[in-house]
C-alpha positions as CSV (number, residue, x, y, z in Angstrom):
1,X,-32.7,13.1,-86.6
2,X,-34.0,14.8,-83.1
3,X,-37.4,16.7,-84.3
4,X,-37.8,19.6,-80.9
5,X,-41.6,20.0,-81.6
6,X,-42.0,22.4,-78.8
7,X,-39.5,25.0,-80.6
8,X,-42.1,27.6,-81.8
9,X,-40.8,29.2,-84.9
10,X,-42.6,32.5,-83.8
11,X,-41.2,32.2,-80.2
12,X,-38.2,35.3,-79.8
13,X,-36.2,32.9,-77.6
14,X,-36.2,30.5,-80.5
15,X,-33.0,31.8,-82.8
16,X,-31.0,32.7,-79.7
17,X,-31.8,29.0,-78.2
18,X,-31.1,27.2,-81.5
19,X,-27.7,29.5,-81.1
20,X,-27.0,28.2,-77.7
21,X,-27.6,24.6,-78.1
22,X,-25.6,24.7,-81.9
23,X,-22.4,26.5,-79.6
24,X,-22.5,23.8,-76.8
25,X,-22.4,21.2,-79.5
26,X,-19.6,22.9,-81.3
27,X,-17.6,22.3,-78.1
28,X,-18.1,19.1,-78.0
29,X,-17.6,18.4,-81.7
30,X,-20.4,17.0,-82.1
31,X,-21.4,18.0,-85.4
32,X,-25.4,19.0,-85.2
33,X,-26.9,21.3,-87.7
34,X,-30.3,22.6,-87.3
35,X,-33.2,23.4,-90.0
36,X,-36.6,23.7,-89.8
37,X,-39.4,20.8,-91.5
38,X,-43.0,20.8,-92.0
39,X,-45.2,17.9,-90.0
40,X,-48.8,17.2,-89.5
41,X,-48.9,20.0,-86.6
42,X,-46.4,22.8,-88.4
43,X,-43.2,23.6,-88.4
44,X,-40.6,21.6,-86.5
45,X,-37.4,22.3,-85.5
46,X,-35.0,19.1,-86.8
47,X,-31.8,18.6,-85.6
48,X,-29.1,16.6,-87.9
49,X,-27.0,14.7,-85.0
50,X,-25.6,11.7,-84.0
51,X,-26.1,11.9,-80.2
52,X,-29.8,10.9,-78.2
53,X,-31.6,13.6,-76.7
54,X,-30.0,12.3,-73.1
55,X,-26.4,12.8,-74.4
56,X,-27.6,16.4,-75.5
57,X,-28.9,17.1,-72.1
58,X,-25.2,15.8,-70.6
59,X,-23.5,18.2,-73.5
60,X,-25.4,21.2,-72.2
61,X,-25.1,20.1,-68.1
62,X,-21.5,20.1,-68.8
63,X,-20.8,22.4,-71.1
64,X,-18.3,25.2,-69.7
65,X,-19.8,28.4,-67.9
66,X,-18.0,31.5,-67.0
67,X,-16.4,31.7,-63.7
68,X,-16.4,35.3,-62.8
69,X,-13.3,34.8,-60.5
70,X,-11.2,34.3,-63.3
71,X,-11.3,38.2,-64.7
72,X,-9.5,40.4,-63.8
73,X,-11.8,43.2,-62.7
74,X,-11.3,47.1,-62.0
75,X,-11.2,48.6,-58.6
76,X,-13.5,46.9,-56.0
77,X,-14.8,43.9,-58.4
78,X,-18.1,43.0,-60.7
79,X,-21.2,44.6,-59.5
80,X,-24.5,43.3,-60.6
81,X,-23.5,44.6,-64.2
82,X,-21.1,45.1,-66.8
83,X,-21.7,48.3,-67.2
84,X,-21.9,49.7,-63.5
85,X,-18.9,47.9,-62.9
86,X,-16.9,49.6,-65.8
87,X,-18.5,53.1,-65.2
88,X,-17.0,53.1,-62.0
89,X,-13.4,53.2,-63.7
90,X,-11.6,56.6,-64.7
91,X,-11.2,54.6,-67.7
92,X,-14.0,52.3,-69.0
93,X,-12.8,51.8,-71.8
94,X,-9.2,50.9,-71.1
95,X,-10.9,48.8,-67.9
96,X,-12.5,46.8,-70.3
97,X,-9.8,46.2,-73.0
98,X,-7.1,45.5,-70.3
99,X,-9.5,42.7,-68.6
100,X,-10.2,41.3,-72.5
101,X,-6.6,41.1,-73.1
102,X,-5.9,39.6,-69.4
103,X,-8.0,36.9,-70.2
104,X,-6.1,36.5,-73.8
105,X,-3.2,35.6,-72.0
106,X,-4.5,33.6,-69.2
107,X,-5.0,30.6,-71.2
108,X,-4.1,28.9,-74.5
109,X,-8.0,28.4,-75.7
110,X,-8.9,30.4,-78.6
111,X,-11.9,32.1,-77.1
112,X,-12.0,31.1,-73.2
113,X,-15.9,31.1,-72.5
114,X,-15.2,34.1,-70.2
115,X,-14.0,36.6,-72.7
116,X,-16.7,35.4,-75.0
117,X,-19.4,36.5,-72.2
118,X,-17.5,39.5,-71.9
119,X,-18.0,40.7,-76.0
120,X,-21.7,39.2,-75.6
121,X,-22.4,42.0,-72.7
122,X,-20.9,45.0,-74.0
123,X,-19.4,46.3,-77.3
124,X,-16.5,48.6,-77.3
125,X,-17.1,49.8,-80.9
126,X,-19.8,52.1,-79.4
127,X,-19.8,54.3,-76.2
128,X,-22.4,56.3,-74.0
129,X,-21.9,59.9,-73.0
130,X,-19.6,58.8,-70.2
131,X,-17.4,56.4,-72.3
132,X,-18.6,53.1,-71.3
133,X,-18.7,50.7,-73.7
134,X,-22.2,50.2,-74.6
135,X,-25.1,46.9,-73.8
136,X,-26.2,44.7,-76.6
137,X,-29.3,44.8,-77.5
138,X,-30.0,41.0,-77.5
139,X,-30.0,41.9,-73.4
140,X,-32.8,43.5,-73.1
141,X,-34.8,42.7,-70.0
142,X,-32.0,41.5,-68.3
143,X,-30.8,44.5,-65.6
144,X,-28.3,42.5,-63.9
145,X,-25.9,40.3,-66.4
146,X,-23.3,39.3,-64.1
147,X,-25.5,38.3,-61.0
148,X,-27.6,36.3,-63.4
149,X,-24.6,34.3,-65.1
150,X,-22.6,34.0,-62.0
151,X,-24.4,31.5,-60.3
152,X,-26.4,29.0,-62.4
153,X,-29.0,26.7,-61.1
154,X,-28.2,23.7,-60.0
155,X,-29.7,20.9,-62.6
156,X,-29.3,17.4,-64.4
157,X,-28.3,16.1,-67.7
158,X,-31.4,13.8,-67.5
159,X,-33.8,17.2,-66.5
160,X,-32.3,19.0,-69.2
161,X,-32.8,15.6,-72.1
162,X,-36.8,16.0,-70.4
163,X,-37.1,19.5,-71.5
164,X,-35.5,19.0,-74.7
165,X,-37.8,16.2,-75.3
166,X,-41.4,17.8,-74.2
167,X,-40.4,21.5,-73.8
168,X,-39.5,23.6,-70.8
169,X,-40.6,22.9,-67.2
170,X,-40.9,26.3,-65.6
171,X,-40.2,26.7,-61.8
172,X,-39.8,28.9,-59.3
173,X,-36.7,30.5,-58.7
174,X,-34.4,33.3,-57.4
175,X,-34.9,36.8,-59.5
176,X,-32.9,37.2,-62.4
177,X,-32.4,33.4,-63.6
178,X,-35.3,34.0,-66.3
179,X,-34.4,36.1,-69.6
180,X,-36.5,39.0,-71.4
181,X,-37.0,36.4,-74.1
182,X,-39.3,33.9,-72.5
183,X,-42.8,35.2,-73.7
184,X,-44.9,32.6,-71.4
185,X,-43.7,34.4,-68.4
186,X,-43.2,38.0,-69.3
187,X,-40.4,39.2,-67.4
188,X,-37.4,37.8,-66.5
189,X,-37.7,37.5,-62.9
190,X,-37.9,41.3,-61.6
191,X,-40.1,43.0,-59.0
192,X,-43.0,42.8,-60.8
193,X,-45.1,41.1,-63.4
194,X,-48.3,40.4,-64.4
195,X,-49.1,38.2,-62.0
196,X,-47.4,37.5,-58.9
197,X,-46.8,34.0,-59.6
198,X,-44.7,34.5,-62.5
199,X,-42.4,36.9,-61.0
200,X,-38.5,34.4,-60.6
201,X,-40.2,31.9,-62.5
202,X,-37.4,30.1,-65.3
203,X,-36.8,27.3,-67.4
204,X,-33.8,25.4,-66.9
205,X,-33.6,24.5,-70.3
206,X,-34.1,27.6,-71.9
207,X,-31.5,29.4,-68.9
208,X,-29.0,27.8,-70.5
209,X,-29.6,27.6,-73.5
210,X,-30.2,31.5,-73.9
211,X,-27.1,32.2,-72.0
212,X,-25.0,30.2,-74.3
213,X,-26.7,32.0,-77.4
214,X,-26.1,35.1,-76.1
215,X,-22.1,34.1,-75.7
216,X,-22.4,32.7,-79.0
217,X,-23.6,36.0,-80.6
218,X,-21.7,39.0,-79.6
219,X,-22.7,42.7,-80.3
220,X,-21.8,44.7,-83.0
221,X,-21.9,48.3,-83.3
222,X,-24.2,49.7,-85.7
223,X,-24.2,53.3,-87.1
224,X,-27.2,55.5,-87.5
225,X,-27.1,58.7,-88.5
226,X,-24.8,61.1,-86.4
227,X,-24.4,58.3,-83.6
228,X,-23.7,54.8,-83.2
229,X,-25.0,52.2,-81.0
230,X,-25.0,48.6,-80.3
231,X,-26.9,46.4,-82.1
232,X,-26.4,42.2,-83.2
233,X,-27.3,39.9,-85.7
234,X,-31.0,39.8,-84.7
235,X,-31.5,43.7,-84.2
236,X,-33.3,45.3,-86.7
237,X,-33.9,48.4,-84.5
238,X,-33.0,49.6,-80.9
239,X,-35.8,47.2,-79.7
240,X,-37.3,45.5,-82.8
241,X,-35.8,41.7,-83.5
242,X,-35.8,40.0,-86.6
243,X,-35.4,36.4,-87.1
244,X,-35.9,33.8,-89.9
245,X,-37.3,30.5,-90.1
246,X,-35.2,28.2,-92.7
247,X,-35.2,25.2,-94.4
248,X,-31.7,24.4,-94.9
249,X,-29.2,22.8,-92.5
250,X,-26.6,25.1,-90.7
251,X,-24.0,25.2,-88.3
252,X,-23.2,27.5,-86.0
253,X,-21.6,30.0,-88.3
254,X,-23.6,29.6,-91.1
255,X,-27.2,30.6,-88.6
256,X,-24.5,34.1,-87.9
257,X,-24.9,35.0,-91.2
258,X,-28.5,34.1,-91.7
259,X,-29.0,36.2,-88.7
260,X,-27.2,38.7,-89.9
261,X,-28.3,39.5,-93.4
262,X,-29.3,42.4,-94.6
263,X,-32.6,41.2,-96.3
264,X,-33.8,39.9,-93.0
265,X,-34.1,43.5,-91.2
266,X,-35.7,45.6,-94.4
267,X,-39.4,47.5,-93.7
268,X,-40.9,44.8,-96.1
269,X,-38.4,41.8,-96.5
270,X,-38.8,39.8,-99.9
271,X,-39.5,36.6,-99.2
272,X,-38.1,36.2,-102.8
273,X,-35.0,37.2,-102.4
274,X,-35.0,35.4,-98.9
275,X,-35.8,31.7,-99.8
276,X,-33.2,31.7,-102.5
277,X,-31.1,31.7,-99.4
278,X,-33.1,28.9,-97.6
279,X,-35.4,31.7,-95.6
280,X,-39.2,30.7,-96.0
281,X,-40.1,32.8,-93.4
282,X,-39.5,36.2,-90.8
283,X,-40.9,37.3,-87.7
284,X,-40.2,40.2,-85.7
285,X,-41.1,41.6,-82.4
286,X,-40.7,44.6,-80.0
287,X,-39.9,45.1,-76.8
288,X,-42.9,45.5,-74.6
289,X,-42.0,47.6,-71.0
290,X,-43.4,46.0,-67.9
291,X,-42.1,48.5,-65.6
292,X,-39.2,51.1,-65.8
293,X,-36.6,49.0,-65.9
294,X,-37.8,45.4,-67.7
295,X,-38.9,45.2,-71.1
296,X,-39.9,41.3,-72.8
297,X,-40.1,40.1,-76.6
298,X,-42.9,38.7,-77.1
299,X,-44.1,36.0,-80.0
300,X,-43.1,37.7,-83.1
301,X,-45.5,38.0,-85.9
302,X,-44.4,37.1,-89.4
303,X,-43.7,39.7,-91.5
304,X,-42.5,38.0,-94.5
């Protein structure tokens, strides 16, 4: 057992980091389930595997990113974003399916780690006024998803085991390696922030392992009322997320489904009905704007 006593249960990176890490250690079949236990100083987040904490810093060092070069873009090539890139099609949509079904054929993995990043972006279940398929939800705070995928920073299997160990090690950086989920610094590495020194600053660690959970846990689209937008398995409203704390061990697919259940996202979820599904516990948080074009999560109170 690997206890991460850094993992705050309240934290909004926490569900989509647990995701990440559970989806590199998938690839590497390595058989770790996650659950939550109760220690002298609160909740801990325990992970069921085989492997130290340095071979889980050499799973995630080496576990396989997406290599932009090997989509098949529209017209001129990615720009900073998905969307901008597709909008500048005649036909987003059919820009988007043909580069999805490109990258089908372009290999004989089941789900090559590009395409996944692809569904995690956009969903083309639901499209704006101009027929591009719409942004997930889980993305907000992040205004350029392709810049800030395509080039990760450079780091070690053994700086990677020292954050797992004692939590993340925040550094400077270039703008837009940082995610709207990381509450300690408040944006994600924009123009602005609340204080200068913040602004770029990321977690190598966490970089990772959000990315990863965001591949791991692609859009889906949501209908309300008359129209229908994107939402995921942690979006309770356009910018509200939900997320539970549990006390069973789960995989990969089985922490989809927790994420995903109904129970989870109601005004006033029973905790009743909850724990007989392992929940003991739900937080939730909003998106708070820094400017115009960043918004950040920040810790979630419990609401159940």
């Amino acid at each position: 057992m690997l206890g991460l006593s850094w993992m705050r249960p309240d934290a909004p990176y926490m569900p989509v980091a647990v995701a990440g890490l559970l989806a590199v250690t998938e690839r590497q079949e390595a058989g770790v389930t996650a659950e939550w236990a109760m220690s002298l100083h609160g909740p801990v987040l325990r992970l069921a595997a085989s492997c130290s904490v340095d071979e889980l810093g050499e799973m995630i060092a080496s576990a396989p990113w997406p290599d932009l070069e090997a989509v098949a873009w529209p017209g001129a090539g990615p720009k900073q974003g998905l969307k901008p890139t597709l909008a500048d099609s005649q036909d987003p949509l059919g820009a988007y399916r043909a580069m999805v079904s490109a990258l089908h054929r372009s290999t004989e993995e089941a789900i090559p780690i590009e395409l996944a990043l692809l569904r995690a972006i956009v969903s083309d279940g639901g499209l704006d006024a101009a027929g591009v398929p719409m942004r997930s939800r889980l993305l907000r705070g992040v205004k350029a998803d392709l810049s800030s995928v395509g080039k990760p920073p450079k780091v070690k299997a053994e700086e990677l085991a020292r954050e797992l160990d004692a939590g993340p090690q925040f550094r400077r950086g270039s703008s837009g390696l940082g995610l709207g989920f990381v509450p300690e610094i408040q944006t994600f590495g924009g123009t602005t922030g609340p204080e200068p020194s913040s602004v770029g600053s990321y977690s190598p660690l966490l970089y990772n392992l959000l990315w990863h959970g965001i591949i791991a846990l692609p859009p889906v689209t949501v209908a309300r009322g008359r129209q229908r937008g994107v939402g995921g398995p942690l979006v309770t409203a356009p910018d509200v997320l939900s997320w539970p704390q549990w006390s069973i061990a789960v995989d990969l697919r089985c922490l989809r489904s927790l994420f995903a259940l109904a129970d989870l996202h109601e005004d006033v979820p029973s905790i009743g009905s909850l724990s007989a599904r392992g929940i003991d516990a739900v937080y939730r948080a909003r998106a708070v704007p820094i400017n115009s074009m960043v918004a950040v999560f920040r810790w979630g109170r419990r609401v159940a």
